[in-house]
Each structure stands twice: as structure tokens, then as C-alpha cells.
PLY file of the C-alpha trace (Angstrom):
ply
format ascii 1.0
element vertex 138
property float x
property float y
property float z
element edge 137
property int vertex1
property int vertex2
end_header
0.00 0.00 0.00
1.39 3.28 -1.41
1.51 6.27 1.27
0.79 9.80 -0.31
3.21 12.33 0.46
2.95 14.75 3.50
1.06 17.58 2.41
2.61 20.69 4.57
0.12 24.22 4.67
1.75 27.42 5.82
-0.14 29.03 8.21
-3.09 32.06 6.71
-2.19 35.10 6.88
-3.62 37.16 9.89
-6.89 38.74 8.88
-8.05 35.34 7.17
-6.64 33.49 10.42
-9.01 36.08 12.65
-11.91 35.32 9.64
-11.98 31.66 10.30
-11.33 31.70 14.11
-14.71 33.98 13.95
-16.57 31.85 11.82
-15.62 28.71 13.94
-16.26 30.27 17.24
-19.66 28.35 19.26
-20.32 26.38 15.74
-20.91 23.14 15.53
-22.66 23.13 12.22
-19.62 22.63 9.44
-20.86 21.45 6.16
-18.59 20.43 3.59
-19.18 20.65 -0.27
-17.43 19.03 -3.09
-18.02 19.85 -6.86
-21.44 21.48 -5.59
-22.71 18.23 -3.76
-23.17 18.43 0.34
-21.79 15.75 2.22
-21.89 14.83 5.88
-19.21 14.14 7.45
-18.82 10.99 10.15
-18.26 12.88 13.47
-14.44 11.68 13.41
-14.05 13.42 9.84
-15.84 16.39 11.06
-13.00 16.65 14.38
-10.53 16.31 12.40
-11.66 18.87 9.62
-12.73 21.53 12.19
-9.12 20.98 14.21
-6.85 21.35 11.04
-9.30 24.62 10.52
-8.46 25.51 14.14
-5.05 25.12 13.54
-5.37 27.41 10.46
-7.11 30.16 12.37
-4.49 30.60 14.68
-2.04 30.99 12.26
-0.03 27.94 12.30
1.37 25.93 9.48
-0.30 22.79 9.19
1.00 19.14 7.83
-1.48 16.41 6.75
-0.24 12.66 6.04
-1.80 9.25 5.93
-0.84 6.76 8.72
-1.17 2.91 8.08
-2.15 1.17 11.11
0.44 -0.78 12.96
-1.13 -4.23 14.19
0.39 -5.55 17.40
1.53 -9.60 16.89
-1.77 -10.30 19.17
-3.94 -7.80 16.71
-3.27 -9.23 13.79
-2.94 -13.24 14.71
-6.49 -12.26 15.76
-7.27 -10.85 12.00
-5.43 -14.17 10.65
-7.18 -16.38 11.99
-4.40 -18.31 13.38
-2.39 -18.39 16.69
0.21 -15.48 18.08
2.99 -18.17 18.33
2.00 -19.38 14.64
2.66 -15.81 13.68
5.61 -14.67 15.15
7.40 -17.81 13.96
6.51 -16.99 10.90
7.64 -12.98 10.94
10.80 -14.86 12.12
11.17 -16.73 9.11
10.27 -13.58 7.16
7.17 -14.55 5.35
5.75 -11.80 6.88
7.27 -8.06 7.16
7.42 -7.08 10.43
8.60 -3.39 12.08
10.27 -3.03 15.90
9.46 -0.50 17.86
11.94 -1.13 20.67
11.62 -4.72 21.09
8.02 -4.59 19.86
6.90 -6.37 16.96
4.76 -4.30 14.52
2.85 -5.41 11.51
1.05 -3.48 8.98
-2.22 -4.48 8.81
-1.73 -4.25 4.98
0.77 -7.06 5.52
-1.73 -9.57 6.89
-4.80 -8.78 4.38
-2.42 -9.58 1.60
-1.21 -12.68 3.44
-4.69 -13.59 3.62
-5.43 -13.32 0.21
-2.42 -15.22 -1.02
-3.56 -17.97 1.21
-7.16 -17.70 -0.16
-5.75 -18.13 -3.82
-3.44 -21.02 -2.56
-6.46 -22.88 -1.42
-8.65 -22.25 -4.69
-5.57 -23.35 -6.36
-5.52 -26.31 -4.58
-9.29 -27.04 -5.05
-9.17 -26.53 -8.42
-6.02 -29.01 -8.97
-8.36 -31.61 -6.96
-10.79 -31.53 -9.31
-8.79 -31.96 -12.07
-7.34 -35.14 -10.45
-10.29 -36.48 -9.31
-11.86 -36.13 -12.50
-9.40 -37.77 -14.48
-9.37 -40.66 -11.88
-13.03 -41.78 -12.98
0 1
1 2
2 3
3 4
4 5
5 6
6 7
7 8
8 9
9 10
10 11
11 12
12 13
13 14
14 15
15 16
16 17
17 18
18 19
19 20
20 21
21 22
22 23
23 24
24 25
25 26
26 27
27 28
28 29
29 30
30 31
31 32
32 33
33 34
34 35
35 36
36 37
37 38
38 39
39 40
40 41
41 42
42 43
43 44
44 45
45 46
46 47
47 48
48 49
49 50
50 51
51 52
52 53
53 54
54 55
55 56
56 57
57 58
58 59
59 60
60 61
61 62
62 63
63 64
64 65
65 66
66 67
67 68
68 69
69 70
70 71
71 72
72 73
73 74
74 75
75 76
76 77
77 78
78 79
79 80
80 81
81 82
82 83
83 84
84 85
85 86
86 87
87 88
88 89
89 90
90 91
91 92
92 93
93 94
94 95
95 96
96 97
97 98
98 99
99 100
100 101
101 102
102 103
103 104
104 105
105 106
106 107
107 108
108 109
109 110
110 111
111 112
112 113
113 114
114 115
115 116
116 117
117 118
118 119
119 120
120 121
121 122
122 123
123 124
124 125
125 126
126 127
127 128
128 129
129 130
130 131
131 132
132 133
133 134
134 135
135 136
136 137
């Protein structure tokens, strides 16, 4: 999974900082448009929005960036499917990635829904070679 860039915002300049910090003061209505269409945002999206606009009124330079979500060992055995021991031996063996932070094991959860689907497509592969065998076996 490709990360986009950091996207760094110098801060507005002081009479359209003290226009938004206005505007934003006691509201709790923000309604976002794109290409002329109204959408509502999930109260998470609408924090995070009315923060970075926050941020903006006061004059500060702002940077927005994605962050992929680090899965402890525990966190993402429990996505697999399969036991914690199961999966550290195999971040050991390198079959799949795994990050440190100290002497913490992180994986991306990226990393285990592709392991996933690889195992998925091993299985149909399997199923389908069955067939073929027992068919010719009749």
C-alpha cells in the first residue's frame, strides 16, 4: 500500500486566520461541499476537519499525512485467523514483514490482508487441482 506524500500548509495570513477563528467560534454546524454536492461528514471526519481549521485560524502551518495502522503480533494473529505463536514464527522466518518499535513487533495491517489473500488463492488453487485429479481418476 502506497503512502501519499505529506502535504505541509503554511499558516493564513492574519486577517483570514481572525476570519476563520470567527466563523468557527460556538459552531458546531460545518458542512462540507465538493463539486457542488453536500456531504456529511462521520463525526471523526468532522474533528478532524474543524481541528486542522483551528489550527489554520491561529495561524499555524499545518501538515497532513496518511498513517497505516500498525497491528500488534496479538492484533493481527487475531485478523489471521491463526495463533500469536503461529505468527511470530513466521515474521521470524520472514514470510511476513514485520517493524520493531523497541523490542516490539509491529505489523502493517496491509501485511496480513495480503497474506490472507495469497492464502485464499493457494487454497482455490488447490481445489481446483483436486478436481482436475479427481476427475481424471473416474
Amino acid at each position: 500500500m502506497a503512502l501519499v506524500a505529506p502535504r505541509v500548509t503554511a499558516g493564513l495570513p492574519a486577517d483570514e486566520a481572525r476570519n476563520l477563528a470567527r466563523s468557527l467560534q460556538d459552531s458546531n454546524d460545518i458542512t462540507v461541499f465538493v463539486d457542488g454536492t453536500v456531504h456529511r461528514l462521520p463525526d471523526h471526519a468532522r474533528d478532524a476537519v474543524v481541528d486542522l481549521l483551528a489550527r489554520l485560524s491561529r495561524g499555524e502551518s499545518v501538515t497532513v499525512s496518511s498513517v497505516e495502522e500498525m497491528l500488534t503480533t496479538s492484533q493481527a494473529a487475531e485478523l489471521a485467523g491463526i495463533s500469536h505463536t503461529y505468527l511470530r514464527n513466521m515474521t521470524d522466518r520472514g514470510e511476513i514483514p514485520v517493524e520493531y518499535r523497541g523490542t516490539h513487533r509491529r505489523i502493517r495491517q496491509a501485511a496480513i490482508i495480503e497474506w490472507l489473500e495469497t492464502q485464499k488463492q493457494k487454497r482455490a488453487e488447490a481445489a481446483s487441482g483436486n478436481e482436475g485429479r479427481n476427475a481424471t481418476a473416474d
